[in-house]
C-alpha positions in Angstrom: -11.7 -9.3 36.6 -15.3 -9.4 34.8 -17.0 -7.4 33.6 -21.2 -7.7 34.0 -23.5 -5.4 32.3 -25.9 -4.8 35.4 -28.6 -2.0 34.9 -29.4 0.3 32.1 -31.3 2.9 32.1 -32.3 5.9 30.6 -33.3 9.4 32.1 -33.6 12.6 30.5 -32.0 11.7 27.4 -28.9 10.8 29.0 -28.2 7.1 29.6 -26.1 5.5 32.5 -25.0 1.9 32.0 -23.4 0.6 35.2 -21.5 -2.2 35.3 -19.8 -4.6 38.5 -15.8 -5.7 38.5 -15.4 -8.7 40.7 -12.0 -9.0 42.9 -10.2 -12.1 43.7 -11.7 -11.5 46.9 -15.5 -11.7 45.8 -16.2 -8.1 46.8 -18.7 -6.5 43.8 -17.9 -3.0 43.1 -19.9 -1.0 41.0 -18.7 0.8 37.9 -20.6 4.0 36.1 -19.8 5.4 33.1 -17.8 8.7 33.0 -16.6 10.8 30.2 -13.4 12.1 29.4 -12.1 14.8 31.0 -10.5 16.0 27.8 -10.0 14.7 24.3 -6.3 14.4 25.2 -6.9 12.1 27.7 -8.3 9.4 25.6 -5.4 10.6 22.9 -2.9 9.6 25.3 -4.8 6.0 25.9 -4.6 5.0 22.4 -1.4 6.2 22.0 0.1 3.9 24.7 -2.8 1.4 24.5 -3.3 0.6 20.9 -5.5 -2.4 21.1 -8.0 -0.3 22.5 -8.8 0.3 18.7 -10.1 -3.5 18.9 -8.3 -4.7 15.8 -10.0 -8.3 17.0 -13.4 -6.6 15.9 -12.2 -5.0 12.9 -11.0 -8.4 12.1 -11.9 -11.6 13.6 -10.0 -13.8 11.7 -6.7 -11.9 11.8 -6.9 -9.7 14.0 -5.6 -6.2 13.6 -2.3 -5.0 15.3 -1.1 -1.9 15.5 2.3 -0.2 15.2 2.1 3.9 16.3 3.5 5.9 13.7 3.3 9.0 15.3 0.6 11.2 17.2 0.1 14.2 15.9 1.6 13.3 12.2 2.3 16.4 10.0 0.9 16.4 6.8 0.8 18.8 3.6 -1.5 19.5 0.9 1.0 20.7 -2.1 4.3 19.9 -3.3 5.6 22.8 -0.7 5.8 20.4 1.9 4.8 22.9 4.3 2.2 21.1 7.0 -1.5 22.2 6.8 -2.7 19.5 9.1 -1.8 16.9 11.8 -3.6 13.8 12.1 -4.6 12.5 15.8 -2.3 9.9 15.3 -1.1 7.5 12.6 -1.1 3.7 12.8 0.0 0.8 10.1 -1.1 -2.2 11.0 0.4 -5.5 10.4 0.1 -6.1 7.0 1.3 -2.2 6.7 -2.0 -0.4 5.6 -2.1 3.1 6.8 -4.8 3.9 9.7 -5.6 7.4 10.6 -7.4 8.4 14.0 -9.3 11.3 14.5 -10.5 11.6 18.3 -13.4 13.9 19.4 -15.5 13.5 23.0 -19.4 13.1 21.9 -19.4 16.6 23.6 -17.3 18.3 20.9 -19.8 19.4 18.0 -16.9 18.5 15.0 -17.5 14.9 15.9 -21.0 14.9 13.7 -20.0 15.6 10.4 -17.0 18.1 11.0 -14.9 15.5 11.9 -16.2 13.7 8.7 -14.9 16.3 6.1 -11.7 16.7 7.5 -10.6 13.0 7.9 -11.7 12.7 4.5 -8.9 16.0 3.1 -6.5 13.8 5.3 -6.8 10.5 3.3 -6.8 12.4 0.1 -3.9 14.2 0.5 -2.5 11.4 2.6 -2.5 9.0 -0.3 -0.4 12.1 -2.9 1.7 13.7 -0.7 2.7 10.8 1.8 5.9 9.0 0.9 6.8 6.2 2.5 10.1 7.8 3.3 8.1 10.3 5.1 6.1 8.4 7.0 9.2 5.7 7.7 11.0 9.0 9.1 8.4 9.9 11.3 8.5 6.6 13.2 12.1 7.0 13.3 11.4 10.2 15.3 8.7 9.0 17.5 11.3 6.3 18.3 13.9 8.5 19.1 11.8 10.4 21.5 11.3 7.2 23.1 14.8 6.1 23.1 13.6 2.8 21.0 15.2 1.1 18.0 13.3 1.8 14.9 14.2 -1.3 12.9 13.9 -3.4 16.7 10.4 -1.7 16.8 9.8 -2.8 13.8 11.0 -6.4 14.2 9.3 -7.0 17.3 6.0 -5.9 15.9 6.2 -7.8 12.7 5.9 -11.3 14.5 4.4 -12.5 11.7 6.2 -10.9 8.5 8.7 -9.5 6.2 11.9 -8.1 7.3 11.2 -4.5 8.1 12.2 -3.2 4.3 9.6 -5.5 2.7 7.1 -4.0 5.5 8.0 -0.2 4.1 7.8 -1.3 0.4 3.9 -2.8 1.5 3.1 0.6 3.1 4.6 2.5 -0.4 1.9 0.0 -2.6 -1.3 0.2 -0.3 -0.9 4.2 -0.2 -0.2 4.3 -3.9 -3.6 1.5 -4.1 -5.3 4.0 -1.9 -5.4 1.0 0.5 -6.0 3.1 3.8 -8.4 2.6 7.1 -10.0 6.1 8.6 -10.9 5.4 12.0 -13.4 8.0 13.7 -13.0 7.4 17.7 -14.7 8.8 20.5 -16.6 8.1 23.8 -20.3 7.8 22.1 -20.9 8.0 18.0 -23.7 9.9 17.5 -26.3 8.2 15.4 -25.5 10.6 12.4 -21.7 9.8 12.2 -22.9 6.0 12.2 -24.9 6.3 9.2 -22.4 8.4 7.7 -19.4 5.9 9.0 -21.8 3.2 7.8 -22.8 4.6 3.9 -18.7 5.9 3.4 -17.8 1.8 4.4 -20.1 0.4 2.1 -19.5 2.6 -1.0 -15.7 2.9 -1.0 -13.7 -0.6 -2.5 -10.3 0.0 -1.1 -10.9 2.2 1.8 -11.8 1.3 5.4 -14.1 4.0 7.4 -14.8 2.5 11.0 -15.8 4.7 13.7 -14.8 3.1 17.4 -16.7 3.9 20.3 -14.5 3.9 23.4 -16.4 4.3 26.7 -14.9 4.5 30.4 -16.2 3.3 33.3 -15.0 4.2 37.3 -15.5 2.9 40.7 -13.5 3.4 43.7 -10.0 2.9 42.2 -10.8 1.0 38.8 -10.8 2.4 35.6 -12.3 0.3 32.6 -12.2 1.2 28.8 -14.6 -0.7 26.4 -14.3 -0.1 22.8 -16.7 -1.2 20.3 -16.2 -0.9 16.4 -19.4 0.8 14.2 -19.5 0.7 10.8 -18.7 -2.7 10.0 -21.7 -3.9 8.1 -22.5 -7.5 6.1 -22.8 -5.6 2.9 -19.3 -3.4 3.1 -17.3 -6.2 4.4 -18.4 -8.8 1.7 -18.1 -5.8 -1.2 -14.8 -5.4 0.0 -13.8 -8.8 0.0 -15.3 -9.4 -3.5 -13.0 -6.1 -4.5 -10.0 -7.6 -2.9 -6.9 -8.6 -5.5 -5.7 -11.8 -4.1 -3.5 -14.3 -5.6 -4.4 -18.4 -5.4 -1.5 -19.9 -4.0 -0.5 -24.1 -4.0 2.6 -26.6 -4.0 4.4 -24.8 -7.2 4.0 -21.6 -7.1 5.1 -21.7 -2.7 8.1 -22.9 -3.2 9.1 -20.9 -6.6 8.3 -17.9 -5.0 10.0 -18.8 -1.2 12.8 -19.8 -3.1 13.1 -16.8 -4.9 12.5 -14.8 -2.0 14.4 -16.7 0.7 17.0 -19.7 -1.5 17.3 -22.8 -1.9 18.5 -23.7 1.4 15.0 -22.3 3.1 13.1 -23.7 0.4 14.5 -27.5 0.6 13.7 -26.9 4.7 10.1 -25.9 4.0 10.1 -28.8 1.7 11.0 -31.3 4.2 8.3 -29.9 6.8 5.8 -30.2 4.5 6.5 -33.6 3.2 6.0 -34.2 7.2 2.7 -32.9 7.3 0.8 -34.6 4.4 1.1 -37.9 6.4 0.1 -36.0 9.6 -1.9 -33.3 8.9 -3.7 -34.5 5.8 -6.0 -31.7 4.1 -3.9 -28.9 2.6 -4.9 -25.5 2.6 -2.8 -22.7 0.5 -4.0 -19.3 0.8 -4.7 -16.5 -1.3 -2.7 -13.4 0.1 -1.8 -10.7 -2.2 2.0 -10.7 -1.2 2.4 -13.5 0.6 2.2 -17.4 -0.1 1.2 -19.3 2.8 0.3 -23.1 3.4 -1.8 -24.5 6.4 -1.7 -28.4 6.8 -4.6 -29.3 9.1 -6.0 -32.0 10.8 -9.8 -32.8 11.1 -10.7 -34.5 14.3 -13.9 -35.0 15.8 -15.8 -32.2 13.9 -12.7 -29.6 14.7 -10.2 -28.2 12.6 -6.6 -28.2 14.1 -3.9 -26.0 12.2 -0.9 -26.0 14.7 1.7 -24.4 12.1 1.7 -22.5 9.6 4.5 -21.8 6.7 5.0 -18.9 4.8 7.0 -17.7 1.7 8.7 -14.9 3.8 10.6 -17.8 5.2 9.0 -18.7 8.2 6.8 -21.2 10.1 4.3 -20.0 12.4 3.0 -21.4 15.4 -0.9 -21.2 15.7 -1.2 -21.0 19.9 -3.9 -18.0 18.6 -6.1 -20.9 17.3 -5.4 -23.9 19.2 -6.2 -22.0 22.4 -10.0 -22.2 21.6 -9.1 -26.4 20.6 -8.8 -29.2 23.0 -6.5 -30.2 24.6 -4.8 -26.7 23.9 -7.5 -24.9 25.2 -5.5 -25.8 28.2 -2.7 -23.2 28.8 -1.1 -25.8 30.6 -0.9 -28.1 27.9 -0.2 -25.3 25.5 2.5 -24.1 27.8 3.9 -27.7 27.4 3.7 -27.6 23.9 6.1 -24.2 24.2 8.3 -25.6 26.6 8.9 -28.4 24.4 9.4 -26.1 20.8 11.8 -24.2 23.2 14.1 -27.5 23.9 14.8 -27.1 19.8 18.0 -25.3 19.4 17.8 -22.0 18.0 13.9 -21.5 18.9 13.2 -19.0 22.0 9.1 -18.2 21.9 8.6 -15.3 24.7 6.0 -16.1 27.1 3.9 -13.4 26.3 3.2 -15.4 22.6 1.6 -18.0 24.6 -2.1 -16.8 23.0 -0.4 -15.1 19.8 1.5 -16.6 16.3 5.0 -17.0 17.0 7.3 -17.3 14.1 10.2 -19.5 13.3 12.7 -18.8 10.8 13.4 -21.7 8.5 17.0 -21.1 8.8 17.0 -22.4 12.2 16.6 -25.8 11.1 19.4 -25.9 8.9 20.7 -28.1 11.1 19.2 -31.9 11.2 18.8 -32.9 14.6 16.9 -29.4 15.5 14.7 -29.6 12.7 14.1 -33.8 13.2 13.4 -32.5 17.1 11.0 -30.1 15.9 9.6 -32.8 13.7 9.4 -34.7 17.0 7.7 -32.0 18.7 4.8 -31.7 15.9 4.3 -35.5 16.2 4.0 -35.1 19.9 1.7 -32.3 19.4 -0.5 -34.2 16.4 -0.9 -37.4 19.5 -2.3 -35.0 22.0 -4.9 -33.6 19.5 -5.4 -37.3 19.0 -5.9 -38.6 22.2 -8.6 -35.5 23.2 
């Protein structure tokens, strides 16, 4: 299904934008916007449909995922720990910083500046009276209403992580840091909350305010939702970045810490893996996470950058399908699915379908074993000829 921005126009100081879906059978239907019937609607949508907080615009490099906390999540103002407030709902995303969502229609007067004093009593209080524990037993509770596994939850969301204690122990530092994202969402931002979204971004160092726009369009049958993130200006993101504590990771200082972290049995696997890559993916890069020590061997061919795996002092190795998909030949999924098909032959690797466009992880403790980690090894070279031959 696309959709194409068709007509817009402006009457009476209301504007319509209408756009066209087009069916696998050619037919054109038109789409106009509609508002929300009631705030609770769109509460509902985020609730069950996180991405719509488009963590791919917050973040185009590492996209933002988000893991539901609870809607509705209680929250006190004293030591009485009796609840004054309840925030719309209460996200961590991947890398466990705290997100609150406030929701309003454009119709509801609070969401001017209202809506702006209250989010703000939220995330002071949020970051004094919030354990961890608290928060973790919330999520325990919204997973019980939903018959789900908190620390399965948890694992399945991580994809990319610490085991779920580590993940808890990230969310206790960034709320003691005052590391938190405010996110301000409705079906239009007025122009005043933008400037005020926009000067709050810019002046605070560890905070994230973001307003996201979420607008719904209808026709016949179909329903689409397009969010669009405001607040998110050159000056607050590179002022952030400058802020950011970060830690320069290389060779030594990896495998001290994965050892530390993970043994010597993970760290003498990592070892072997990249002694692999420096004779086929030649230019090192070690990053500069906070918690985390990661190393990306890459490969630079024909004015492209190819990264296929990642590895990580949490004691994994990541796949990178999220950025060979935009690379040839793996802009292919065919030839991406053949590159899964083939990791999946390894014993002890089973990479779900739906990770096709995502960063699967490996723990290095499935190639403990020789012959799966020398068929791996087979599988990168395989992989490394491909990238080659395109």
């Amino acid at each position: 299904m696309a959709a194409i921005s068709l007509i817009s126009q402006q009457r009476e100081y209301a504007i319509w934008v209408v756009y066209s879906s087009i069916q696998a059978d050619g037919q054109l239907i038109e789409m106009a916007e509609k508002p929300y019937d009631a705030e609770v609607m769109l509460q509902e949508l985020l609730a069950k449909y996180p991405n719509l907080l488009a963590g791919d615009q917050i973040d185009d490099v590492i996209p933002r995922r988000w893991l539901l906390i609870s809607r509705e999540a209680p929250l006190t103002y004293d030591d009485s720990n009796s609840n004054r407030w309840a925030v719309d709902h209460l996200f961590l995303d991947q890398d466990a910083v705290p997100t609150l969502v406030e929701v309003k229609r454009s119709s509801n007067a609070d969401v001017r500046r209202k809506v702006v004093g209250q989010m703000l009593d939220y995330a002071a209080n949020a970051v004094v009276y919030w354990p961890v524990d608290e928060i973790k037993r919330i999520f325990e509770s919204t997973c019980k209403a939903q018959n789900i596994d908190p620390d399965t939850a948890i694992r399945d969301f991580l994809d990319a992580s610490d085991e779920p204690e580590m993940f808890w122990q990230r969310a206790k530092s960034n709320i003691e840091d005052g590391k938190i994202r405010m996110l301000f969402v409705a079906d239009e931002i007025p122009g005043e909350l933008r400037r005020i979204v926009e000067f709050l971004n810019s002046q605070m160092d560890r905070a994230e305010v973001l307003a996201v726009e979420i607008k719904q369009y209808t026709g016949q049958d179909l329903k689409s939702l397009i969010p669009r993130v405001i607040g998110k200006t050159e000056v607050a993101t590179t002022k952030k970045e400058s802020k950011a504590p970060s830690r320069q990771w290389d060779e030594d200082s990896f495998f001290q810490e994965l050892e530390s972290r993970k043994g010597l049995e993970a760290s003498n696997i990592a070892r072997k893996i990249y002694e692999w890559s420096k004779g086929k993916l030649p230019r090192p890069y070690w990053g500069n996470g906070r918690h985390d020590g990661s190393y990306f061997p890459i490969l630079d061919h024909k004015d492209t950058s190819y990264y296929p795996i990642a590895l990580w002092t949490y004691g994994k190795v990541e796949i990178q399908f999220q950025s060979l998909k935009t690379r040839p030949p793996f802009d292919s999924e065919v030839k991406r699915r053949e590159f899964m098909d083939r990791l999946n032959q390894v014993p002890g690797i089973n990479i779900a379908e739906d990770r096709i466009t995502r960063r699967p992880n490996i723990p290095f403790s499935v190639f403990k074993d020789e012959a799966a980690l020398r068929q791996f090894l087979e599988t990168l070279d395989w992989a490394v000829r491909e990238i080659m031959a395109s």
